[in-house]
C-alpha positions as CSV (number, residue, x, y, z in Angstrom):
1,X,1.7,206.1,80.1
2,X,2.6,202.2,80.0
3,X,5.8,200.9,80.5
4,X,5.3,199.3,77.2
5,X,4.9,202.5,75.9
6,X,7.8,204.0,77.6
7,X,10.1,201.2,76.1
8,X,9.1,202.2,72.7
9,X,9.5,205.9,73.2
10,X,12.8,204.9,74.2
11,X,13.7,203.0,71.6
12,X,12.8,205.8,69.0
13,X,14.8,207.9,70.6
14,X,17.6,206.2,71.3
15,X,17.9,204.0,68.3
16,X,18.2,199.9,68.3
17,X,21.1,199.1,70.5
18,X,20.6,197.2,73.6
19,X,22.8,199.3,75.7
20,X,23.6,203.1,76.3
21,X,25.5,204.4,78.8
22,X,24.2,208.1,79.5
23,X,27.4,209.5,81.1
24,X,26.7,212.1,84.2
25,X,29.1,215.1,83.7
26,X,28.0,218.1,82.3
27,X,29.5,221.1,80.1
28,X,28.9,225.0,80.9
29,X,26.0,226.1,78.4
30,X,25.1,222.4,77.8
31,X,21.1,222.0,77.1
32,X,19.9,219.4,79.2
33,X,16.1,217.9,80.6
34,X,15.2,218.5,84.0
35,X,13.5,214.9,85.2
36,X,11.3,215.2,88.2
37,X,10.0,217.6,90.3
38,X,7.9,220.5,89.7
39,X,10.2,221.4,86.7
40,X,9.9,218.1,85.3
41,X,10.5,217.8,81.6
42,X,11.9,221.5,80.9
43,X,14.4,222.1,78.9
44,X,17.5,224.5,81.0
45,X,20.9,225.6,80.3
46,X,23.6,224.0,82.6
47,X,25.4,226.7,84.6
48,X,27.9,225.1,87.0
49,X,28.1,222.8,89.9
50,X,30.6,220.8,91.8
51,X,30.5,216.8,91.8
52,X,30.9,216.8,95.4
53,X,27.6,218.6,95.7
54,X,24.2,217.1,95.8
55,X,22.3,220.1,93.5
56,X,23.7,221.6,90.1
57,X,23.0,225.4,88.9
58,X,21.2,225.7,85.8
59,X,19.4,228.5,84.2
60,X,16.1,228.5,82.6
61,X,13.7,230.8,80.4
62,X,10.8,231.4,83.2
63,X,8.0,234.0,82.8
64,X,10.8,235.3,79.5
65,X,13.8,236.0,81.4
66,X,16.7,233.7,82.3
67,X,16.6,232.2,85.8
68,X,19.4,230.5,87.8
69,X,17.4,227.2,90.2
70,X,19.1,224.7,91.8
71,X,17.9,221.2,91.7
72,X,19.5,217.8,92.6
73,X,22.2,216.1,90.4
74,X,20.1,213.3,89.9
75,X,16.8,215.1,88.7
76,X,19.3,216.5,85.1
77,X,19.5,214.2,82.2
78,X,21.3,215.2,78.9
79,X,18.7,216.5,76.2
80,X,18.2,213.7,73.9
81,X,17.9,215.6,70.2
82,X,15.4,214.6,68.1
């Protein structure tokens, strides 16, 4: 995809304003987007995790049952609802 494109995928999400601040903490049973990685772009269920840890605990729908993975903080992004 082009960066152009990205942009306006962005924008149609996200709405017209210039800046949003995506904050970083996360609730127990939250949905959120897992970015990067082999799971890139799934859709999991935030478990727990600590903010002095490096990974987070989240559980997805795999193969029809619920599994708990661990992947870094920085590779969960708050579900954007459409």
């Amino acid at each position: 995809m082009r960066s152009d494109q990205v942009i306006e995928e962005l924008r149609s999400h996200l709405g017209p304003k210039e800046v949003h601040v995506i904050p970083k903490d996360f609730e127990a049973g939250e949905h959120v987007q897992l970015a990067g990685g082999i799971f890139h772009g799934l859709t999991a269920v935030y478990y727990s995790g600590d903010a002095r840890q490096r990974s987070r605990l989240v559980l997805m729908d795999f193969l029809g049952r619920q599994t708990a993975v661990e992947v870094p903080t920085t590779s969960i992004v708050k579900r954007i609802s459409r």
